[in-house]
GUPASE-863736 format. One record per residue (C-alpha): residue in three letters; chain; x, y, z. Coordinates in nm, 4 decimals. Layout:
N
<r residu="ALA" chaine="A" px="X" py="Y" pz="Z"/>
...
This chain:
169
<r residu="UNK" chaine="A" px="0.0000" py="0.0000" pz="0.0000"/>
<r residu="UNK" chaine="A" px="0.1124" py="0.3551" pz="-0.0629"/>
<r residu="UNK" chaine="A" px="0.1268" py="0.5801" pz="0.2240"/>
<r residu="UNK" chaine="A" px="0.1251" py="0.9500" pz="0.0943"/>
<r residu="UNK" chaine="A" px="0.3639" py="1.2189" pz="0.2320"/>
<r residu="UNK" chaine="A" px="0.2626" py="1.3382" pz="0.5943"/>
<r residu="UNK" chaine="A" px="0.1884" py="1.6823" pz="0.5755"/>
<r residu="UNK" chaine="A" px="0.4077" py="1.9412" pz="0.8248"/>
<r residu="UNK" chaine="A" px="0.1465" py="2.0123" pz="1.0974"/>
<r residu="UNK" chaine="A" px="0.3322" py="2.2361" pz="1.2764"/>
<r residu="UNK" chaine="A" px="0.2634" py="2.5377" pz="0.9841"/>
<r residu="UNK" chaine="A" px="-0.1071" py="2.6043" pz="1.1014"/>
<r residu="UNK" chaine="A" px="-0.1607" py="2.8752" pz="0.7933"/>
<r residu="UNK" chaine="A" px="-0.1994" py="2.5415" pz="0.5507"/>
<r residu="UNK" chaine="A" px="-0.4748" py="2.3864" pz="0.7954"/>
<r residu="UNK" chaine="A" px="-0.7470" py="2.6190" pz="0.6154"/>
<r residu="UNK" chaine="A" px="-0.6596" py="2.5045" pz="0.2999"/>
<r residu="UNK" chaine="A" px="-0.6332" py="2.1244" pz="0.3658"/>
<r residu="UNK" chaine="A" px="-1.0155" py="2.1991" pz="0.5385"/>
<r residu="UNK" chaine="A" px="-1.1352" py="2.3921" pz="0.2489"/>
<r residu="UNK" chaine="A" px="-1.0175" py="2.1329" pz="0.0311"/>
<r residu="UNK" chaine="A" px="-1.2021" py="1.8163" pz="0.2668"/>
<r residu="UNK" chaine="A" px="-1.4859" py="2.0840" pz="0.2457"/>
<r residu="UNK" chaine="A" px="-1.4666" py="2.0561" pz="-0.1366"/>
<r residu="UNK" chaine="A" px="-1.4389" py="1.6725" pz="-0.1501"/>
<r residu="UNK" chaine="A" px="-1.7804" py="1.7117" pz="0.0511"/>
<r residu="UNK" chaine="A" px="-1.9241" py="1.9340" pz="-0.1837"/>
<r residu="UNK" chaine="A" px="-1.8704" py="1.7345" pz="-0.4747"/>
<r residu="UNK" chaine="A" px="-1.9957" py="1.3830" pz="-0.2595"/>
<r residu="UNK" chaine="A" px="-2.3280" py="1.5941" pz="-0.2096"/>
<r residu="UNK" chaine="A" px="-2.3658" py="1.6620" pz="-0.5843"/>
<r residu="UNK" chaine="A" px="-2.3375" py="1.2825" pz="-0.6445"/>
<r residu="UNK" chaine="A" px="-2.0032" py="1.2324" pz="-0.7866"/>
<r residu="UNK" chaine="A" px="-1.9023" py="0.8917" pz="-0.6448"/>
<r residu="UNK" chaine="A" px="-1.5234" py="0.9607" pz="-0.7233"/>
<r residu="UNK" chaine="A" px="-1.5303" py="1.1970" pz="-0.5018"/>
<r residu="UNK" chaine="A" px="-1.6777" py="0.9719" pz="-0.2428"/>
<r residu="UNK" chaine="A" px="-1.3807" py="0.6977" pz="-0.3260"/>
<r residu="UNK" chaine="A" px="-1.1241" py="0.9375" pz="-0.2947"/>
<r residu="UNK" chaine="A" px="-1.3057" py="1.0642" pz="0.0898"/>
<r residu="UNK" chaine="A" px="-1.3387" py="0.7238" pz="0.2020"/>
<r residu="UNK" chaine="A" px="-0.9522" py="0.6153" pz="0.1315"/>
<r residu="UNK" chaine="A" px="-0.8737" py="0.9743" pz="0.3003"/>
<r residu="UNK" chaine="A" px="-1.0459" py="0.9193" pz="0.5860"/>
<r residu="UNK" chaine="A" px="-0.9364" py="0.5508" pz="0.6431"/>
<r residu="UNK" chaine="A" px="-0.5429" py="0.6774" pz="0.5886"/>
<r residu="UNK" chaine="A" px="-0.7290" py="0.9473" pz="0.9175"/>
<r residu="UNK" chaine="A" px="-0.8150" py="0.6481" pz="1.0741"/>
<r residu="UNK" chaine="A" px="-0.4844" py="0.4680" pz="1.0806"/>
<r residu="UNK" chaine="A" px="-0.3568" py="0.7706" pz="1.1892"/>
<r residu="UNK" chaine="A" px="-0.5920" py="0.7714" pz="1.4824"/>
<r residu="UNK" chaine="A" px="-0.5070" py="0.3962" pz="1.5922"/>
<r residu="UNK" chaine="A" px="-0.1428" py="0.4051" pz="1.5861"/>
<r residu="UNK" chaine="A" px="-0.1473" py="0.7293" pz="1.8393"/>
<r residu="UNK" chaine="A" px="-0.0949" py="1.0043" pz="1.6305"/>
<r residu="UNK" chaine="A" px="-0.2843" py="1.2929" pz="1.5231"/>
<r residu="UNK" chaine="A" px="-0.4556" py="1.2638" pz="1.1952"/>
<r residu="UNK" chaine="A" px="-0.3932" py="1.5687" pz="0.9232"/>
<r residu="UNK" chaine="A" px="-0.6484" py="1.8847" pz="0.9315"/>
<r residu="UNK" chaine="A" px="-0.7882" py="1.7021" pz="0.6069"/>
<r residu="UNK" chaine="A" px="-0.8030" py="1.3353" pz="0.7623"/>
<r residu="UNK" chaine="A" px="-1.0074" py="1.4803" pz="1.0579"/>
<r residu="UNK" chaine="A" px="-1.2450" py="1.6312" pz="0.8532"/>
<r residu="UNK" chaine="A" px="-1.3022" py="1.2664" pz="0.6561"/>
<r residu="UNK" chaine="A" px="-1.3392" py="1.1152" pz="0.9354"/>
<r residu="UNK" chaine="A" px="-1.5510" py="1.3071" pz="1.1110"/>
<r residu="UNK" chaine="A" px="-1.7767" py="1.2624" pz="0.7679"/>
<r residu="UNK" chaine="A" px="-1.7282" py="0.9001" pz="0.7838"/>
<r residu="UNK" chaine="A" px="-1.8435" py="0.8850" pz="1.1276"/>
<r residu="UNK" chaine="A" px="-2.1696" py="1.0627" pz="1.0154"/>
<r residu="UNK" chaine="A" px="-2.2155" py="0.8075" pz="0.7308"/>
<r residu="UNK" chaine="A" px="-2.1908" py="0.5084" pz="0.9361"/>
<r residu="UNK" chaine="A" px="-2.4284" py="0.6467" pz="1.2056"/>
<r residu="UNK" chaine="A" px="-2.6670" py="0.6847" pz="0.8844"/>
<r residu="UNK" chaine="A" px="-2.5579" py="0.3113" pz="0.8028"/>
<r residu="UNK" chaine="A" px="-2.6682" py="0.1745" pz="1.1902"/>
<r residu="UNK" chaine="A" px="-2.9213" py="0.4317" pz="1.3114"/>
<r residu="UNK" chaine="A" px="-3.1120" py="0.5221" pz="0.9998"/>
<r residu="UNK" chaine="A" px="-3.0896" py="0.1778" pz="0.8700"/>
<r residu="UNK" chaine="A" px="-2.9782" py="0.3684" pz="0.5346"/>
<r residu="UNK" chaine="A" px="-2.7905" py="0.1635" pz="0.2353"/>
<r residu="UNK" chaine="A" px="-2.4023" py="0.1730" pz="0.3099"/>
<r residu="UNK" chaine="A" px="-2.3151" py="0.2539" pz="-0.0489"/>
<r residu="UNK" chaine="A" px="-2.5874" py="0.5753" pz="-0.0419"/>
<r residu="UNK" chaine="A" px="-2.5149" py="0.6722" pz="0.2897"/>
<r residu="UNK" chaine="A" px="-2.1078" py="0.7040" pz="0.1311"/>
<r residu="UNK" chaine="A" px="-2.2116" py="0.8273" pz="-0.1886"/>
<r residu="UNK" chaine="A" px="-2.1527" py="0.5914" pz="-0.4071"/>
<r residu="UNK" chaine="A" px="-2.4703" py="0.4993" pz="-0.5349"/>
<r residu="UNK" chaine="A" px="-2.6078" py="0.8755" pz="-0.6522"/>
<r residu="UNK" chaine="A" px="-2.9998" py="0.8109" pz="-0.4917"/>
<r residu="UNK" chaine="A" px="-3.0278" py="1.2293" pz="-0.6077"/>
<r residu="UNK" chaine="A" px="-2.9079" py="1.4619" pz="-0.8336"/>
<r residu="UNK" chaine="A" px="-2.6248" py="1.2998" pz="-1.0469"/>
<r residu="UNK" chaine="A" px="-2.3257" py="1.4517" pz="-1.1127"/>
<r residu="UNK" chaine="A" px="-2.3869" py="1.8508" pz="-1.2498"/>
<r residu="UNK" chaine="A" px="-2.1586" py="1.9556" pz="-1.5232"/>
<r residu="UNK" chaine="A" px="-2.0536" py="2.3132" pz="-1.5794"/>
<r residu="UNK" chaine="A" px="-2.2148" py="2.3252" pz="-1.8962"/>
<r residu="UNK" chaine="A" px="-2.5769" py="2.2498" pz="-1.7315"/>
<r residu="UNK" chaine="A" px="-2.6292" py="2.6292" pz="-1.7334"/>
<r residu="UNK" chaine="A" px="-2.5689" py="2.6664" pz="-2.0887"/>
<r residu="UNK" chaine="A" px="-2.7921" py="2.3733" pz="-2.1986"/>
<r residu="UNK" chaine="A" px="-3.0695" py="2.4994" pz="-2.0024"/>
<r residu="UNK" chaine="A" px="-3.0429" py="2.8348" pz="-2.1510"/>
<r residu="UNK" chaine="A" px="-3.0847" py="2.7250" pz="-2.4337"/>
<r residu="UNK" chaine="A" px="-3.3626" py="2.5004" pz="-2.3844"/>
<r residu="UNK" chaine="A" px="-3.4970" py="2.8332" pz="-2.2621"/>
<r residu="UNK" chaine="A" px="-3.4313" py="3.0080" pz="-2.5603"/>
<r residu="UNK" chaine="A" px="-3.5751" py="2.7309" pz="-2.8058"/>
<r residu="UNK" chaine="A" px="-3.8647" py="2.7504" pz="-2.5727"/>
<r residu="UNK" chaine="A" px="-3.9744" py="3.1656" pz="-2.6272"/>
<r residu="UNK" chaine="A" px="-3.8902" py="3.0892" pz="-3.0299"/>
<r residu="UNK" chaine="A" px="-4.2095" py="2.8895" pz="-2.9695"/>
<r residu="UNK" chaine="A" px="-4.3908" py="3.1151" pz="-2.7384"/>
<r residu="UNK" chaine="A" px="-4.3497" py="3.3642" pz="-3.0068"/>
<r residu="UNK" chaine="A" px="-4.6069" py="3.1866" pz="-3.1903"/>
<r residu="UNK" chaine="A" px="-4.8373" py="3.2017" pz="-2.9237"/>
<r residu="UNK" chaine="A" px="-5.0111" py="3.5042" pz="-2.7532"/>
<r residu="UNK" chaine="A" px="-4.8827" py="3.4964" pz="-2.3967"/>
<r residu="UNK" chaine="A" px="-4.8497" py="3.7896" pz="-2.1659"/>
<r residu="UNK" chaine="A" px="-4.5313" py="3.6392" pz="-1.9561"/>
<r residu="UNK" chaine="A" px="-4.3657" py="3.4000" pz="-2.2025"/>
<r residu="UNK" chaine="A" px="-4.0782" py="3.3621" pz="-1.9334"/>
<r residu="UNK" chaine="A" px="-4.2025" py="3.2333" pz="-1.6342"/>
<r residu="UNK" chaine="A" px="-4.3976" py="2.9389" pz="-1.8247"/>
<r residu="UNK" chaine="A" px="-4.0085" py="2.9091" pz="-2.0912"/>
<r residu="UNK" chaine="A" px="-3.8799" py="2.8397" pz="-1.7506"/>
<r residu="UNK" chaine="A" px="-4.1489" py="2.6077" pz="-1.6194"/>
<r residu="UNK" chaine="A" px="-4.1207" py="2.3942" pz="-1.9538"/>
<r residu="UNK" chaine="A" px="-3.7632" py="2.3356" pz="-1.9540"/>
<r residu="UNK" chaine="A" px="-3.7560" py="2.2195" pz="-1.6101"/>
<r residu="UNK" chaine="A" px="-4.0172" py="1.9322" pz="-1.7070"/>
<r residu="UNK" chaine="A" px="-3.7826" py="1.9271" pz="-1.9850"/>
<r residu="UNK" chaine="A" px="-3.5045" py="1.8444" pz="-1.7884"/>
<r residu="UNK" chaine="A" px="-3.6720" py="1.6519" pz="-1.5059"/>
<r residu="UNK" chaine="A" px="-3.7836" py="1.4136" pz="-1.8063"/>
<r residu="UNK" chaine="A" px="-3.4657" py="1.3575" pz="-2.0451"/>
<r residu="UNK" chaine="A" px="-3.1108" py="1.4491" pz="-1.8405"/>
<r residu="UNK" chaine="A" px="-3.2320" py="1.4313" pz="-1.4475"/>
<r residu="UNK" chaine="A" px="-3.4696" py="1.1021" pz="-1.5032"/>
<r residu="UNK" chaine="A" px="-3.2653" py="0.8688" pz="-1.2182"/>
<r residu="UNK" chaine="A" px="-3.4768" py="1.0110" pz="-0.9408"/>
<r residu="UNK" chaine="A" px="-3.2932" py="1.2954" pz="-0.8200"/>
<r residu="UNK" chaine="A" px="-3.3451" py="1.6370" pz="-0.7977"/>
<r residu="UNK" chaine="A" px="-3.4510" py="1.8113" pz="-1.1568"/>
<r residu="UNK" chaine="A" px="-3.3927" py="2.1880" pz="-1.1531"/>
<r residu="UNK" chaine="A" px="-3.6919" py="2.3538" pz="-1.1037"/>
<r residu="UNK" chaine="A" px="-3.8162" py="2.6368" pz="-1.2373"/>
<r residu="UNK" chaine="A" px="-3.6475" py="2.9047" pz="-0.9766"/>
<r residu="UNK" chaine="A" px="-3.3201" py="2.7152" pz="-1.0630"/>
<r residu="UNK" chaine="A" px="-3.3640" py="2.7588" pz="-1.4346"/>
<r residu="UNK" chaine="A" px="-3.4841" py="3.1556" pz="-1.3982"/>
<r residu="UNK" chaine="A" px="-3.1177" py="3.1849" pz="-1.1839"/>
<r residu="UNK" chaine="A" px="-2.9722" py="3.0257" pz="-1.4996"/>
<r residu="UNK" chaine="A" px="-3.1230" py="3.2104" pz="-1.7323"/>
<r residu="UNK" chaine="A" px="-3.0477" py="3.5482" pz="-1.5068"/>
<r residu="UNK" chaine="A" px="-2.6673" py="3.4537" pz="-1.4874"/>
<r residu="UNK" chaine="A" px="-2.6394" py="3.4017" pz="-1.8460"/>
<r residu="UNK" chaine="A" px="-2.8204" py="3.7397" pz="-1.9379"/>
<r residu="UNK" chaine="A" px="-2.5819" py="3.9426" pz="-1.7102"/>
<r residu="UNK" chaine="A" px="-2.3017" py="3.7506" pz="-1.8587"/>
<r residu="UNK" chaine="A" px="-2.3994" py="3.8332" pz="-2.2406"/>
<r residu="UNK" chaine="A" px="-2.4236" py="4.1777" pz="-2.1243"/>
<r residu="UNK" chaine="A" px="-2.0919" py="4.1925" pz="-1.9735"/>
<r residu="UNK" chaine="A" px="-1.9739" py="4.0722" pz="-2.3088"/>
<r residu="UNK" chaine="A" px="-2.1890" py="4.3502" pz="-2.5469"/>
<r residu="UNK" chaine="A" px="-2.0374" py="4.5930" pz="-2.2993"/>
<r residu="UNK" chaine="A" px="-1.6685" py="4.5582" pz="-2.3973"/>
């Protein structure tokens, strides 16, 4: 087995960083990225190891294990499926690209190209609704969380103010 290269503890300035970057690893676990989860799980076991031969696990390690702890309590109390409870099974939301944004501005778009044709008074609102059964149907169909319509209107927003930026320069 490899053992990576202990980090030098006694420079508290990097201990934000290592967190931030366990905080990350959480983040990503959350979205349903089951990498992420892999690479958490063999952190916080190196934390463990740590914590059983007497010394003091990384900033990092503690914050994996503390995570770990959390998931087996799920596992034992909550009677929760070990591989969901550690994120590798995705039972919400898979894995969100970057480019989600884009695709569901466009789905937006395409969608008031064929409100045009039709007399509404507030073609945006119901664009917005649409593409979020849109997207609940064809990309987010494993059960998870679809983006609804407030999360396709915050698309939509950020991509406006962006193309603005862009005519401004």
């Amino acid at each position: 087995m490899i053992e990576r290269e202990k980090p030098d503890l006694s420079n508290r300035a990097e201990w934000p960083d290592m967190v931030s970057a366990a905080r990350f690893l959480l983040e990503r676990i959350q979205r349903g990225d089951a990498n992420a989860a892999q690479d958490a799980i063999r952190t916080a076991t190196i934390g463990l190891r740590e914590i059983l031969a007497g010394r003091p696990p990384d900033p990092e390690q503690m914050v994996l294990v503390a995570w770990l702890e959390q998931c087996l309590t799920k596992v034992t109390h909550d009677h929760l499926d070990a591989n969901r409870a550690l994120g590798l099974v995705a039972d919400h939301a898979p894995f969100l690209p970057e480019e989600r944004d884009a695709v569901l501005c466009l789905w937006v778009h395409e969608e008031l190209r064929r409100a045009r044709y039709k007399s509404m008074e507030r073609p945006l609102p119901v664009a917005f609704e649409a593409v979020a059964k849109r997207a609940k149907k064809l990309i987010f169909s494993k059960g998870g969380a679809a983006p609804t319509a407030a999360t396709v209107s915050k698309a939509w927003k950020k991509y406006a103010a962006e193309k603005r930026q862009k005519s401004a320069r």
